[in-house]
Each structure stands twice: as structure tokens, then as C-alpha cells.
RODO-2510 file (C-alpha; in nm, 4 decimals, decimal comma):
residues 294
     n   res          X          Y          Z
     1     x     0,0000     0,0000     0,0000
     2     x     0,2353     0,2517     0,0670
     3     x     0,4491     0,1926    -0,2497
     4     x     0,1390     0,2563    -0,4194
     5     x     0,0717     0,5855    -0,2268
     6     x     0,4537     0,6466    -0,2982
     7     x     0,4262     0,5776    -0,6943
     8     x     0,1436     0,7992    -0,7133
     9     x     0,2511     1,1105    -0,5257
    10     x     0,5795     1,0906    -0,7766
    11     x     0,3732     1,0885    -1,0391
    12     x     0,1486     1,3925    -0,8878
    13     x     0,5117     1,5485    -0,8512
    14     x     0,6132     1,4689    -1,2065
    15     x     0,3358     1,6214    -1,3488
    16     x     0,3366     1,9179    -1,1381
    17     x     0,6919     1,9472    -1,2642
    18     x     0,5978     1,9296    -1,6458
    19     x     0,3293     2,1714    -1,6175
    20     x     0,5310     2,4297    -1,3987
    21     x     0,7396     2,3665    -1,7118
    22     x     0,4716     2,4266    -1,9656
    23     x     0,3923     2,7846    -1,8535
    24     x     0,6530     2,9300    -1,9132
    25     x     0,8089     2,9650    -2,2733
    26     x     1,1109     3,2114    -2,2142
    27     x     1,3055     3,3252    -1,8820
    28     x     1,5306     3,6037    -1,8960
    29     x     1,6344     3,9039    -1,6192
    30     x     1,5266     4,2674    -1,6261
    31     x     1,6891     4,4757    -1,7447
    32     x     1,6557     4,9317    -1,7582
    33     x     1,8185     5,1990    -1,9297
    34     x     2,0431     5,3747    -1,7893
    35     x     2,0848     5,7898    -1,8403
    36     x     2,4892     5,8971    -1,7617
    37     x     2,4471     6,2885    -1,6094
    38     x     2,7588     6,4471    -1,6808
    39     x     2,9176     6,7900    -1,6720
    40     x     2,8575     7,0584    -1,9634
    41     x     3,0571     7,3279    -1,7703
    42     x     3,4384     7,2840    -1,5640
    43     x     3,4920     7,4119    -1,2115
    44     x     3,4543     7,3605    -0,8697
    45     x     3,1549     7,1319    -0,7601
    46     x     2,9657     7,3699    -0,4836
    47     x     2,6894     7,1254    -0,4189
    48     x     2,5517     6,7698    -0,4814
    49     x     2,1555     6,8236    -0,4313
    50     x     2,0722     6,4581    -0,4251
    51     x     2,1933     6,1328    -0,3067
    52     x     2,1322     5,7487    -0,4476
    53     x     1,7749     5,6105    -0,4451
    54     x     1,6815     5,9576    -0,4599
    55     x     1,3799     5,9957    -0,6921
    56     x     1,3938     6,3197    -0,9187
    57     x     1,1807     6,5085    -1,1634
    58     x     1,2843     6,5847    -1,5396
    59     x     1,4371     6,9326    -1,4656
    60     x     1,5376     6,9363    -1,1057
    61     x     1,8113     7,0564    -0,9933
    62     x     2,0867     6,7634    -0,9620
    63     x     2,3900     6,9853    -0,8707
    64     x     2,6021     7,3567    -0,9126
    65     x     2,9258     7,4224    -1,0252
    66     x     3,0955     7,7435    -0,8923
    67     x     3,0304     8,0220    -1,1504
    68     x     3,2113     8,2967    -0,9944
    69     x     3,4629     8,3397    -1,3270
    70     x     3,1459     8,3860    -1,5349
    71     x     2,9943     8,6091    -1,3615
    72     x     3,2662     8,8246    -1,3017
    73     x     3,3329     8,7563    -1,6783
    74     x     2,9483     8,8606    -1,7370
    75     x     2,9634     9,1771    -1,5062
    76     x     3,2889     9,2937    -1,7388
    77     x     3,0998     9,2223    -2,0745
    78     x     2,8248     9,4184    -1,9200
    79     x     3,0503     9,7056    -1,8727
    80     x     3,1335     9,7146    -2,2419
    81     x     2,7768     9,7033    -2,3241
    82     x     2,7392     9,9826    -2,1244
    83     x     3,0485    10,1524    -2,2827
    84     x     2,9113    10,1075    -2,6127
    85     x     2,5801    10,2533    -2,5373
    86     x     2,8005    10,5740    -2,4264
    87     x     2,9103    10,6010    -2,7564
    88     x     2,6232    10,6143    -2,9228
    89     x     2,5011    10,8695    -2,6952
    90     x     2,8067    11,0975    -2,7466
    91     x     2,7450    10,9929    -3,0962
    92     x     2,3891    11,1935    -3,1364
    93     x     2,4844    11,4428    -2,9533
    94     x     2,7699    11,5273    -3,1683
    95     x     2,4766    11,4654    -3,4725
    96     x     2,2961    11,7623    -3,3073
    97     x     2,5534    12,0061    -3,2344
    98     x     2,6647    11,9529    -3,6376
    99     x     2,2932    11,9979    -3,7625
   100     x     2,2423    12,3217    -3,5130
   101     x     2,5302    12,4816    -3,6851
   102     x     2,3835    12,3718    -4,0241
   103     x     2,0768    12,5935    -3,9471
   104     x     2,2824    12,8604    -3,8744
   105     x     2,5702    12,8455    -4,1453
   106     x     2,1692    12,7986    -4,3417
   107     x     2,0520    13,1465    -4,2198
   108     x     2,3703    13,2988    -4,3118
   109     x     2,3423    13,1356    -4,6390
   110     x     1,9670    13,2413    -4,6857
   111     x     2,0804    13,6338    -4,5888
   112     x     2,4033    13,6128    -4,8424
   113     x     2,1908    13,5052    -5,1212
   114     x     1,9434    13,8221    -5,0661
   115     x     2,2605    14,0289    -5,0511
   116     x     2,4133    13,8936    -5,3336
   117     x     2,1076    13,9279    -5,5279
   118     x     2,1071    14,2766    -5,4433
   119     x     2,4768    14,2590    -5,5567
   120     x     2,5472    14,3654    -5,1802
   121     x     2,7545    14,0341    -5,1749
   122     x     3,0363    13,9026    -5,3306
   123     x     3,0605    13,5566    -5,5241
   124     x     3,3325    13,4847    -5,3260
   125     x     3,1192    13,5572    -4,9901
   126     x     2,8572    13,2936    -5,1881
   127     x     3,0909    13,0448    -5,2415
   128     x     3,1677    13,0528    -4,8779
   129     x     2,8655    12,9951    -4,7279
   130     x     2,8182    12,6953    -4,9702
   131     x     3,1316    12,5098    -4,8796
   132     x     3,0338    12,5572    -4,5278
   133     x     2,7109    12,4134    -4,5559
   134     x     2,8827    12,1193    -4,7651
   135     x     3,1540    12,0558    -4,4990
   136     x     2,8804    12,0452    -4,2280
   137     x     2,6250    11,8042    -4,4567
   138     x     2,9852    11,5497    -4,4822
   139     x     3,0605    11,6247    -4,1427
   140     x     2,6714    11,4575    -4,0150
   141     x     2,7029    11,2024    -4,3028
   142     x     3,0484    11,0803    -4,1422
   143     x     2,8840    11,0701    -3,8093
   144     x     2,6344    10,8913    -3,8922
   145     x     2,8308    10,6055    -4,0247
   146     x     2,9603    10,5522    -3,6473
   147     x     2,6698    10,4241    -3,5777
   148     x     2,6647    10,1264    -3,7886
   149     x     3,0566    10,0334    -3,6054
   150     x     2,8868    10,0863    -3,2713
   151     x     2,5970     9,8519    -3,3217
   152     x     2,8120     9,6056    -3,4754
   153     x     3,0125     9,6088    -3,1800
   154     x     2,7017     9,5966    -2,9431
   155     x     2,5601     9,2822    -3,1444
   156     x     2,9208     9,1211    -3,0702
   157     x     2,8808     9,2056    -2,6830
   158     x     2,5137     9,1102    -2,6748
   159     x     2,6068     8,7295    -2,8382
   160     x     2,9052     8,7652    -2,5703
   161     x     2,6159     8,7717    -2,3264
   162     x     2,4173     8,5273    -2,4693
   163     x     2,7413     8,2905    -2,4326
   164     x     2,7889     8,3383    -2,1036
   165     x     2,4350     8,2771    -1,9967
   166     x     2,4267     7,9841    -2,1704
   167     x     2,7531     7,8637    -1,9912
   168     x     2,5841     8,0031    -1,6714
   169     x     2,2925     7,7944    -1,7662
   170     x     2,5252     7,4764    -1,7783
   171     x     2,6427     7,5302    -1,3928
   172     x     2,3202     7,4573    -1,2707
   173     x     2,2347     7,0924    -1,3241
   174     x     1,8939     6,9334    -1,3869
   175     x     1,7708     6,6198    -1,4413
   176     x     1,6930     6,4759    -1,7986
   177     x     1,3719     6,2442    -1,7149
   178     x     1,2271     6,1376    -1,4280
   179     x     1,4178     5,8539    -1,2537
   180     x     1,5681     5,7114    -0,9375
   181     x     1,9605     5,8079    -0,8518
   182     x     2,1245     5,4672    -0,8795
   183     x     2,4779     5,6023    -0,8194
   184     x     2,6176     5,9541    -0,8138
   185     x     3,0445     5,9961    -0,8854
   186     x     3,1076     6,3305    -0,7779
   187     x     3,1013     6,5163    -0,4038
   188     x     3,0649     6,8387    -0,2971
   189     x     3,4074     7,0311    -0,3595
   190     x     3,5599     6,7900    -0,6440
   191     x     3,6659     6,8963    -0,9903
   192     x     3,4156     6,8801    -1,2347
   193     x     3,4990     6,8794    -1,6015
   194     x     3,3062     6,8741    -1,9161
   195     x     3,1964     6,4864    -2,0165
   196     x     3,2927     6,4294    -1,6570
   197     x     2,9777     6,1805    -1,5253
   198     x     2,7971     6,3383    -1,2176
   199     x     2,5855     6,0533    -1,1608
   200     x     2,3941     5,7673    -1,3369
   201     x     2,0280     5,7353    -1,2799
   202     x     1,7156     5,5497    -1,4580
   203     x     1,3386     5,5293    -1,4777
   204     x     1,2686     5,2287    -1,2558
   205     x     0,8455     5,3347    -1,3267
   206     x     0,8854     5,0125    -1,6187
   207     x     1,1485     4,7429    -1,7007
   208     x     1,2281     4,5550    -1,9877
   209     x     1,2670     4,1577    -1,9327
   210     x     1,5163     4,0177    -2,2021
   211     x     1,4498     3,6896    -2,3017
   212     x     1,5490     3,4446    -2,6432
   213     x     1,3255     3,2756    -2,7885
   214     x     1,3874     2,9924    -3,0759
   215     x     1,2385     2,9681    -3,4313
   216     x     0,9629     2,7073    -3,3504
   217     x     0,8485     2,9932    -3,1079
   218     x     0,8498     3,2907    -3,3060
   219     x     0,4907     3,2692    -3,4916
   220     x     0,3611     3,3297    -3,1157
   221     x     0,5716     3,6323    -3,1204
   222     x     0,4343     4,0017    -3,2059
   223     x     0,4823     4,3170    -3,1141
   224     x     0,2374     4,4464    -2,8755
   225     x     0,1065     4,1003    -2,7829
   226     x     0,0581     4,0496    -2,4325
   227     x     0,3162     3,8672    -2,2191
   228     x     0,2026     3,7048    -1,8603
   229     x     0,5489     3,7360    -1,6530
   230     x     0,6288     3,5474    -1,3324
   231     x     0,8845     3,6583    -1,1064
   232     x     0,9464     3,4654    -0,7432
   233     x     0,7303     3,5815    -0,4521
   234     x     0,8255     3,2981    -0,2042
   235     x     1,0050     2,9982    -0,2160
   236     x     0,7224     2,8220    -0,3353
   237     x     0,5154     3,1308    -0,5376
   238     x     0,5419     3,3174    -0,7743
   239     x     0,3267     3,6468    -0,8576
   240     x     0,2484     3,6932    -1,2312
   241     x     0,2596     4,0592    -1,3410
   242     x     0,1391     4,1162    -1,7235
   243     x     0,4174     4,2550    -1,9697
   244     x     0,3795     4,3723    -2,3458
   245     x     0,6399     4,3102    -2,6484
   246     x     0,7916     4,5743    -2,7287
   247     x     1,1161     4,4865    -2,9432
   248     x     1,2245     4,1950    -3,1132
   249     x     1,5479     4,0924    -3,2981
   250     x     1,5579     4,1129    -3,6750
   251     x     1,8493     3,8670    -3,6574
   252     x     1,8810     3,5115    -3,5248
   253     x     2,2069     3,4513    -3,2877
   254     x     2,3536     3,1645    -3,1414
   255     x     2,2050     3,1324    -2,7517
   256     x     2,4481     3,3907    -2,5064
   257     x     2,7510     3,2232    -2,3500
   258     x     2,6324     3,2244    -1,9916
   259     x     2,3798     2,8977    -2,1326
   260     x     2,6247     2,6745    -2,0161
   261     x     2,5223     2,3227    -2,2209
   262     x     2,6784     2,2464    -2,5336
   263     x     2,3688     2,1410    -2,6508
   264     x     2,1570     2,4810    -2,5350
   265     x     2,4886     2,7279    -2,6997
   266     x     2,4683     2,6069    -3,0371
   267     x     2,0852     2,6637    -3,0819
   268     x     1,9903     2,9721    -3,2713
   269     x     1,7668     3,2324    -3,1416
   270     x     1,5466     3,5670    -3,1380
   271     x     1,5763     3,8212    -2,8864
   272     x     1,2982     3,9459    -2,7054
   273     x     1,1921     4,2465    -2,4645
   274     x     0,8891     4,2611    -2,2801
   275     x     0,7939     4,5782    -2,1565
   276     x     0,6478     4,5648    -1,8031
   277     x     0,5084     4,8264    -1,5358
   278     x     0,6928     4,7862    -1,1962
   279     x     0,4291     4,7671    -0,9904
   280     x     0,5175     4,9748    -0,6566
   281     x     0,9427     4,9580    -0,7721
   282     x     0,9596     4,5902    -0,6939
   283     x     1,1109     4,4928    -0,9676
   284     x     1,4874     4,5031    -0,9637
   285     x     1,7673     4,5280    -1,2175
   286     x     1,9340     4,1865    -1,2642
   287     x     1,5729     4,0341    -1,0878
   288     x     1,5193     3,6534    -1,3318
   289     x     1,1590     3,6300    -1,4861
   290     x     0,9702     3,3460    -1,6607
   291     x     0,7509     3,4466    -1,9859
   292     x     0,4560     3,3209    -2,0674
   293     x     0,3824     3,3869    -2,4206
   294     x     0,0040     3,3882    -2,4793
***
């Protein structure tokens, strides 16, 4: 009797066994991306504003680099801003003194012509009064052109300007997406340099399980097709979470290395990533998954 009761709990076993088998088509582990923040701008780090498993927003502040050599920098470009605005100023007035002497050398000229018509004047007296009023029409017309030199100039100060608040713009920091710190690189007081990596973060809000499947399995395959996922719960559960295909392999490959059978390495096949929500940030980098593919 009890070999009998011992025969069929194997069997109960053994076909527990095949069917815990049958459910699941793939495995795989999950897998994010990651986003490298690095430094735009060189200097002195003045602070780190947040720390690992931080959670940020897309443009939060992440950290400051000293920009006291820029803004002294900006505070001398503003001076020659300022400069050049002087110069246009002395620029028009110089304009109106010229064209306040043109109306009077033009009243003399208007009186000269009666006289002369008279014959009270000479043509030499005429000719006079003519060149003056020429010299003084040359005089405003070569004025005037210093206007042109001192708005080019300003346009080269104002892009000056523009340059440094850009730069300024790059001392300050801010987060890409939205995302968990995973590890930062850089503390408070270090050298930061341009390309430099401040810290490496990711969006841990949905995960991608990566998982090969063969050719015999590939008709059951389509993008967008839903994918029931089982990751371990207990040592004897395991909670299915529901995944979607989002990318598959145009080309075939031979299985990855870390399949450690001869027989497994030399199969070809497809790989596959299965988009899934991470339901309250339990699902981990690295974490193994079984895929059901429906």
C-alpha cells in the first residue's frame, strides 16, 4: 500500500513538474536603461543636491558648479555694453551740435543770397557759405556712419552675453527624465569637467525583461502582444505581473555564452523584450523572470 501511495505522489510530482514547465516559454532578467548625467561646464563642484535612491523630476536641480569666473566675466561684458551705449550717446549728440550749426551756417546762407542778389555780396562771400554748408552736410554724413561700427560692436557684446548665460545655464544641473539616482560619482568640492559623469540614474516606473526565444516559437511572437510574466514571490510562489512586447530581434544569434550546455549554446535564437510596469518599484535590475507567451 504505501508503495502505491509512494508511486502515485511521484507521479502527482512529475506532473506538477511538467506543467510548472509548460507555462513558461522564455526566462530572462530585467533589465533598464540607464541615463549617464555628466558635466557641460568645468569648475569647482559647490553642491551635490541629491543622493542614491533619490527619486527626481525631469528638470530638477541635480547639482552647481561654482560660476564665480562667469559672472565676473558677465559683469565685465556688461561694462562694455554699457560703454558702447556711451558712444552712441556721445554719438547723437555730436549729430545735433553739427545739424544746429547747419541751421545757422543755413541762415547765413539764406541772408548772403538776398545780398548777393542785391549785388550787396560778393561771389566769393557765396561760395563761402556753400562750402560751409557742404563741410557740415559730410561732417553729419560721417557721423552717422559711427553708428553702424557701434551697433556692430554691441551685437558682438550682446552674443558675448548670450554665451555666457548659456555657460551660466550649464552650472546649474537638472535632471533629464524622471528617474531614481542609482549612483552619483562626484562630491561636494571635487573637480568637475566637461563629459565628466555626475551621476547615473534610470526610470525604474517600467522594465524591460530580455528573453530568447527559438524559431519554432516565433509565430507566437508580435509586437504588442501580451506577455504574462512570473517573477518569485516565495520559495514556493510566484506572482504573475502582465508585460507587453515591445522589441524583437531582426536577426537570429547563437544562444548567449552564460547557457552553459553544449547542446543549449549552439541553438539559434530571437531576442525578445517585454515591456512591463513595476508595480510599486519591486522589480529590480538583474531580478530573473519566466515568460509566458500567450
Amino acid at each position: 500500500m504505501k508503495k502505491i501511495q509512494i508511486i502515485a505522489l511521484s507521479a502527482l510530482l512529475l506532473g506538477a513538474c511538467k506543467n510548472a514547465e509548460t507555462t513558461s516559454d522564455a526566462y530572462g532578467n530585467f533589465e533598464v536603461t540607464e541615463t549617464i548625467v555628466s558635466s557641460e561646464a568645468a569648475g569647482k563642484l559647490l553642491s551635490m543636491q541629491v543622493k542614491q535612491g533619490d527619486k527626481i523630476e525631469v528638470g530638477q536641480n541635480i547639482a552647481v558648479i561654482d560660476t564665480t569666473e562667469l559672472l565676473l566675466k558677465k559683469q565685465q561684458t556688461l561694462a562694455q555694453l554699457s560703454a558702447s551705449e556711451t558712444k552712441k550717446q556721445n554719438v547723437t549728440a555730436q549729430i545735433n551740435v553739427l545739424k544746429e550749426q547747419k541751421n545757422n551756417v543755413l541762415t547765413t546762407q539764406k541772408r548772403i543770397s538776398k545780398m548777393f542778389a542785391d549785388q550787396a555780396a560778393t561771389q566769393q562771400q557765396m561760395d563761402d557759405i556753400n562750402g560751409q554748408v557742404n563741410v557740415i552736410d559730410k561732417q553729419i554724413t560721417s557721423t552717422n556712419t559711427q553708428f553702424q561700427l557701434i551697433g556692430s560692436e554691441m551685437e558682438v557684446i550682446k552674443r558675448q552675453m548670450d554665451l555666457l548665460d548659456e555657460q551660466l545655464t550649464k552650472c546649474r544641473i537638472k535632471s533629464p527624465i524622471n528617474g531614481t539616482v542609482l549612483e552619483t560619482y562626484l562630491e561636494t568640492g571635487e573637480l568637475a569637467t566637461p563629459g565628466k559623469p555626475i551621476l547615473k540614474m534610470a526610470d525604474l516606473s517600467s522594465l524591460e525583461l530580455k528573453v530568447y526565444v527559438s524559431g519554432a516559437q516565433l509565430p507566437k511572437v508580435k509586437l504588442g502582444n501580451q506577455v504574462k510574466v512570473l517573477i518569485d514571490s516565495s520559495n514556493t510562489e510566484m506572482q504573475p505581473l502582465n508585460g507587453k512586447i515591445s522589441w524583437i530581434s531582426s536577426e537570429a544569434e547563437f544562444t548567449p555564452k552564460i547557457i552553459q550546455t553544449q547542446k543549449e549554446r549552439v541553438k539559434l535564437v530571437y531576442l525578445v523584450k517585454v515591456s512591463i510596469p513595476n508595480p510599486g518599484y519591486e522589480l529590480k535590475t538583474g531580478m530573473p523572470a519566466d515568460a509566458s507567451l500567450k
